[in-house]
N, C-alpha and C positions, 0 to 999 in steps of 0.2 A: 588514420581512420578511413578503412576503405568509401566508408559509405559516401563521404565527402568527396572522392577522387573520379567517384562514377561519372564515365559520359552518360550523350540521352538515352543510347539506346541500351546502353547495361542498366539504368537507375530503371527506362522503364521496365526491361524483366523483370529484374528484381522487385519492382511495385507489381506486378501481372502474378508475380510465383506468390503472393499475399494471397491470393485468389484461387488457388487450385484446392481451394476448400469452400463448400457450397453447403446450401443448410435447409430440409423438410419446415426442422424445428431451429432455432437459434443454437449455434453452434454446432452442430449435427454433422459430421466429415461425411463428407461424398467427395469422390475425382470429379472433374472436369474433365472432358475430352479434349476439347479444344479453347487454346484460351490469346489467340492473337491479338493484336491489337486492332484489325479489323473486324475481327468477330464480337468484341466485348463491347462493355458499352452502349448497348443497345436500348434494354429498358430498365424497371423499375427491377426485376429481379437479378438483372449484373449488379446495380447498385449494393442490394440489398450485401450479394456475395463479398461484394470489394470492402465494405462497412466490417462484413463476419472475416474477411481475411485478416483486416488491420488487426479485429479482436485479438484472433488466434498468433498472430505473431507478438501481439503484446503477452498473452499466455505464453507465448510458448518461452521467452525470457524467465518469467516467475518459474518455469517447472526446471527449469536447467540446472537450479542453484539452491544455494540458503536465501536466495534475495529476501524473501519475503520474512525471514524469522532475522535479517539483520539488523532489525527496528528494540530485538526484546537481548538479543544474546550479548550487543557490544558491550550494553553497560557491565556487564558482569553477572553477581546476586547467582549465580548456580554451579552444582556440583558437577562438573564435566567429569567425573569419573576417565573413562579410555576414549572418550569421543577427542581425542589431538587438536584434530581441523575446530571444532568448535569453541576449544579454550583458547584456540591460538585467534576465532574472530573475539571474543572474550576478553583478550588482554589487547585488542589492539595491534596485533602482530601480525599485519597483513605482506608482509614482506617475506617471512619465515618459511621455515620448510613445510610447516603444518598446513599452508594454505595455499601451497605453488604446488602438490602431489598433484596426483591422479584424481585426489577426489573433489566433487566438481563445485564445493565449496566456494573455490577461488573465480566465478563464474559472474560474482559483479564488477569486478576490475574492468572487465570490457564489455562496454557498451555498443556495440554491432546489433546485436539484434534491438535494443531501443531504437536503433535509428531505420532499422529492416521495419520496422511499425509506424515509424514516424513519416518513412517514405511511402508505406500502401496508404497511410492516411492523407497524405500530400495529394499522391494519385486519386484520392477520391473528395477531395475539396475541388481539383480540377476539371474531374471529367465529368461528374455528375450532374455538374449545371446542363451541360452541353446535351444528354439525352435527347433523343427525340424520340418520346415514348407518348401518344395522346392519353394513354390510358394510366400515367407519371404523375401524377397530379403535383401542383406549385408546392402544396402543404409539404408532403410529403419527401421532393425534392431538396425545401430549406432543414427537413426536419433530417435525414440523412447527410447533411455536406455540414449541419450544428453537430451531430452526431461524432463525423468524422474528427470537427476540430476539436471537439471534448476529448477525442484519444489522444490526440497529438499533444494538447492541452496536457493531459494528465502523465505520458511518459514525458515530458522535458520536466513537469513536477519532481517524478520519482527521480530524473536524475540529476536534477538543483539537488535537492537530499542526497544522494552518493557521493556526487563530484565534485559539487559546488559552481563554478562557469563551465558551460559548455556549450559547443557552435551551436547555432543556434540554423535551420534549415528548415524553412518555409515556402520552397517551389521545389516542385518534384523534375524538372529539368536544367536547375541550375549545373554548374560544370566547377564553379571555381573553388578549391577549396578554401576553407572559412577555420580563423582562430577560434579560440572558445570566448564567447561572449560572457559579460559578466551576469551573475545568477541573478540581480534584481534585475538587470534590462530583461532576460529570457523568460521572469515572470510576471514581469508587465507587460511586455508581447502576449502573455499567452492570455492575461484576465481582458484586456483589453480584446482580444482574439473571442472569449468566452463571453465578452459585455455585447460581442453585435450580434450573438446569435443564440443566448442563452432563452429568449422569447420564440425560437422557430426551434424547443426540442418540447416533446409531451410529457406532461406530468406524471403521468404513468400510461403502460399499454393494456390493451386488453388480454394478451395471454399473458397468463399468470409466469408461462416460464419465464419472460422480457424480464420479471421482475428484479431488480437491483442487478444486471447481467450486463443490461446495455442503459446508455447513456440519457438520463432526463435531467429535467429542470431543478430537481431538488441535487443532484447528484453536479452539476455543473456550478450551483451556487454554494455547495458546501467544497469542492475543491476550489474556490474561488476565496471564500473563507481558510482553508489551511494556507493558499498561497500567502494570504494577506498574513498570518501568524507568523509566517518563516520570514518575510518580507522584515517583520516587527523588530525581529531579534536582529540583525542585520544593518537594517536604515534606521538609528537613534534619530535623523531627524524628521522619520516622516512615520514614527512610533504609533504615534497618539490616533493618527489618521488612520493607521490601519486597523487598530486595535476598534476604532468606529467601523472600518466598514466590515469587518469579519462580524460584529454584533449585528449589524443591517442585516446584511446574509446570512445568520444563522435567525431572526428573524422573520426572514423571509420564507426560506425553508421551514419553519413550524406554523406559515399561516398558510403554507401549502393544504395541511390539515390530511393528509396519507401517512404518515409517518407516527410509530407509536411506541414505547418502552413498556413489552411484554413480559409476563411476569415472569418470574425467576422460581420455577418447580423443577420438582425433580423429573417427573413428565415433561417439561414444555420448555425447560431450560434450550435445550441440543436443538432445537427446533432452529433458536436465532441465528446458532454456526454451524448450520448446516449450511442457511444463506436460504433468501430468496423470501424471506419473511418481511414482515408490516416495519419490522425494524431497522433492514436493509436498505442505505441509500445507493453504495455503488461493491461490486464485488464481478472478480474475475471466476468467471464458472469453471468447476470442477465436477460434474457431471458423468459419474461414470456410466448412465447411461446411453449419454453421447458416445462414449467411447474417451473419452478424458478419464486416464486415470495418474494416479501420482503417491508415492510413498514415504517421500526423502520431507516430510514436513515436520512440525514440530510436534506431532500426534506419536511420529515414531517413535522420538526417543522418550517419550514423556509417561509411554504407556505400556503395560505388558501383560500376563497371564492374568485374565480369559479375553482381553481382549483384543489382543495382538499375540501372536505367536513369534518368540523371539528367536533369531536367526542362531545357530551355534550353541542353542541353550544358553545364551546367554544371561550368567547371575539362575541358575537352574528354570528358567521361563519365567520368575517371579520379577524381577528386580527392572526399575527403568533407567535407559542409556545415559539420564542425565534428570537430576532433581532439582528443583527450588532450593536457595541456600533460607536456615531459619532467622537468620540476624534481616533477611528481607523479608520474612512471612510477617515477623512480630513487625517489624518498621510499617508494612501496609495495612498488617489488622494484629491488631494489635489483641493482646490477651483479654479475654471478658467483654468487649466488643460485639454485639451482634451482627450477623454480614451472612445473607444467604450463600455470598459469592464462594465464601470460604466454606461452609458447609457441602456446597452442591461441587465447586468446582477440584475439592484436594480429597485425596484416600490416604490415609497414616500418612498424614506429610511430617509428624515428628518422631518417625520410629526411632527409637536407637539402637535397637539392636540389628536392623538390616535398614538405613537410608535408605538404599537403590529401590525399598517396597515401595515408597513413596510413588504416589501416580498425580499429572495434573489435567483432569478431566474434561476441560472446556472444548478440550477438541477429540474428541471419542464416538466421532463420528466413523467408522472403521468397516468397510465394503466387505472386507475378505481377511479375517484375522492372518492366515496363513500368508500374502503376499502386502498385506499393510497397507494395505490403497486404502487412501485418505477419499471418504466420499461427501466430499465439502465444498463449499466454497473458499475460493482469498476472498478475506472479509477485507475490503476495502475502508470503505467508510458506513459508519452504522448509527442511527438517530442519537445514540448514548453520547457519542464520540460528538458528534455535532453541537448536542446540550452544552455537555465542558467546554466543548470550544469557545461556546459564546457566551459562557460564563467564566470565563479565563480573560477574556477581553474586557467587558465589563468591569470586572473585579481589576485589571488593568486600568482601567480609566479613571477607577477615584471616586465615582459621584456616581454610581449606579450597584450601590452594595447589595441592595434589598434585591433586583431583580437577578445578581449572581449568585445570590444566595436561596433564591427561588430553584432557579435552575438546578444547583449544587443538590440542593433535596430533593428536584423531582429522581434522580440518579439513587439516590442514599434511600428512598422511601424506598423504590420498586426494590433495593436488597436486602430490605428490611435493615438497613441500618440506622442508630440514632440520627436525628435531623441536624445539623451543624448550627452551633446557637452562638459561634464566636462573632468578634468583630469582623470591620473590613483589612484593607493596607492588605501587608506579607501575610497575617496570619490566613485571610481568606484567600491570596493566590496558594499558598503553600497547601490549603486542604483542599483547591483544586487538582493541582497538579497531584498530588496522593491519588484523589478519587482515579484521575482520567490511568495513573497506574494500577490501580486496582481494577479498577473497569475494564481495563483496554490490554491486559499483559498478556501475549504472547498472538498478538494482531498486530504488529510492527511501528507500533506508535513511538513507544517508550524511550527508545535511544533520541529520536527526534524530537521529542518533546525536552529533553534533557538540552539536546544541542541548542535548540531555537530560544529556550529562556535560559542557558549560560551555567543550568545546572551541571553540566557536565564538567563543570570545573570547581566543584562541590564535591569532597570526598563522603560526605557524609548521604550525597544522594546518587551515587555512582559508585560504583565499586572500584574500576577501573578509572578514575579523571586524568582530566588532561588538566595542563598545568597554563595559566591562561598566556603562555608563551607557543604552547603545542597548538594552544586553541587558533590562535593570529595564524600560528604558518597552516590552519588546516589539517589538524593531524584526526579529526571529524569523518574527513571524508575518506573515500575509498582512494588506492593507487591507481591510477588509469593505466591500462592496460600499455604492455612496451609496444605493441604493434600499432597501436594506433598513434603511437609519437613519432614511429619509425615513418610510417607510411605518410603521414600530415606533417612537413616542417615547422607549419604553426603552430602547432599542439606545444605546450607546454605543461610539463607535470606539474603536478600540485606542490605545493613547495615544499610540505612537509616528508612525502617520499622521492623527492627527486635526490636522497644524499644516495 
């Protein structure tokens, strides 16, 4: 892993090259002229730049890859027709030829650029204090250096979920390289990290754009909440505890009182995933007015004539690169069931005479039919996701049925679905976890929700499972990349692709 091997003055470049992106509006690319280390640093608006650099180099990871649809594809449940690379993330076949080509699929394996983000964030927990700016105010100071460590916070998040232990790298001028740490220490580093400085971020900003883009209070306490979920599945014996404070934190976050579950129209649906909405707690901007644009999402394959124009005629313009399987349509909604979700979000999902007509609408948000730019956000985390959360824990605890089963309705109401009138125990986790897949499918949840409660070793709830033998050696997480085992003697692969 190079990032590990860097001296000071290559780690500071490379924390400085974070920063050759400056911003009117939030996230907005402008050059830099000059950007030394004598020159930067100076006031409230280098700050500002070094915060948008970190952003943009955590974006620019999500745009490289499938990273962000390998939450919905691993488990299985779809028709990959000719898409290769994706049936082969699909079965699990990270090793294979389908996923080592050209195409750039194979682009979570190495984690460089998580750590190219982890280091401008380093660099800006460091240097920010140190400003001498009079017109920098204190507020403002603690609320960009809580800012910074939310990023940093949230990418070793995303890559506990890939890798499972990884170095763990907290000074932007350390030199010595570092094993991989195990994934509960590098996530109680990071909540612990998130507990001293979760009170010096704002609850929201006043431009609307800041909205769910960059880093608050509500958005700090709900990754703090998924931590503690992954934590659960993991540490049996410090279960119970977690499953408490994710409940706290997802409480806390609703007494926030900004966050709202808007309705589900046919108007006003597209609104929520477009991003940036009453709904939105955290999300990586996709902006093509900024000048961010992106096409390789799950929009592409899922969508075709009139709303995307498909490359090669492909399937004569009508047909999509990849559909919903029916044996998972009927398992989430089930026949004669009302569900706005299924109404608003599917087009002939059970054609039989042409499959491929099938479309899944939730992400048809579509800039420029002809080149497929997704004009969206990555939905990160979103008030809905939050609800199940804290009604999954609850419902975990034993002794708080009534108030998970509140939550579980306020979800099922807004899609006009019947209200859940069963008991507690498996039955009410089981129509959680249903909800948070129905609610949440094709926003990166679903694999990890599987992995973290053990479903994934459940054929009946995974297409593809692992066999709880695969499960022990990691067969879960991603392969780490060869160069970074090559370049880090410490590094050791995951056990399960290391044959």
């Amino acid at each position: 892993m190079n990032i590990m091997q860097t001296r000071f003055k290559i780690g500071l470049l490379i924390g400085l090259l974070a920063f050759t992106m400056s911003c009117k509006k939030f996230l907005e690319v402008k050059p830099v002229d000059t950007l030394s280390g004598s020159e930067f640093w100076k006031n409230e608006d280098d700050a500002l730049k070094g915060i948008n650099g970190a952003y943009r180099l955590l974006l620019d990871k999500f745009l490289e890859s499938t990273l962000y649809n390998t939450g919905d594809f691993r488990a299985g449940w779809w028709n990959w027709f000719n898409k290769r690379n994706l049936a082969a993330l699909g079965r699990n076949d990270m090793l294979g030829g389908d996923l080592n080509s050209s195409d750039n699929s194979a682009g979570p394996k190495n984690w460089t650029q998580f750590y190219k983000a982890i280091a401008a964030a380093n660099l800006c927990i460091d240097r920010i204090p140190g400003i001498q700016d009079p017109g920098f105010s204190a507020q403002n100071r603690k609320a960009l250096v809580a800012e910074a460590r939310f990023i940093r916070a949230f990418t070793y998040f995303y890559m506990v979920r890939l890798y499972g232990d990884v170095p763990l790298q907290l000074d932007p001028y350390e030199t010595a390289i570092k094993p991989r740490a195990d994934m509960i220490t590098v996530l109680d580093t990071c909540i612990a990290d998130l507990r001293s400085c979760e009170q010096d971020l704002p609850i929201s900003y006043d431009d609307p754009t800041n909205r769910a883009v960059r880093a608050t209070r509500g958005g700090a306490l709900t990754l703090m909440a998924h931590m503690y979920m992954w934590k659960a599945g993991f540490d049996a014996a410090h279960k119970q505890e977690c499953w408490q404070q994710t409940a706290a934190l997802g409480k806390q976050v609703m007494d926030l009182g900004i966050y709202e579950l808007l309705p589900y129209t046919k108007e006003t649906f597209q609104t929520i995933f477009k991003g940036r909405s009453l709904e939105g707690i955290f999300e990586l901007s996709l902006d093509i007015n900024y000048g961010v644009q992106f096409h390789s999402l799950i929009a592409q394959w899922v969508l075709h004539e009139p709303i995307i124009h498909s490359s090669g005629d492909l399937y004569g313009g009508f047909g999509s690169e990849i559909t919903p399987k029916r044996i998972f349509l009927d398992k989430i909604y089930p026949a004669g069931e009302p569900d706005k979700r299924f109404d608003l979000w599917f087009d002939d999902p059970y054609s039989n005479a042409n499959p491929q007509s099938a479309m899944y609408l939730k992400f048809s948000s579509v800039s420029n039919p002809s080149t497929r730019d997704y004009d969206a956000n990555f939905l990160i985390f979103r008030y809905a996701d939050l609800l199940l959360l804290r009604a999954e824990a609850l419902a975990n605890l034993g002794n708080q049925d009534a108030e998970a089963i509140t939550l579980l309705n306020m979800v099922r109401t807004r899609a006009g679905a019947r209200s859940y009138s069963g008991g507690g125990g498996p039955a009410l986790q089981d129509a959680i976890f249903l909800e948070r897949a129905k609610e949440l499918w094709g926003e990166g949840h679903f694999y990890y929700d599987l992995v973290r409660t053990g479903r994934v070793m459940d054929r009946n709830q995974c297409e593809n499972y692992l066999t709880p033998e695969q499960f022990q050696r990691r067969a879960w997480t991603w392969p780490i990349d060869l160069g970074a085992v090559k370049n880090n003697p410490l590094i050791i692969q995951n056990e399960f692709w290391s044959r």
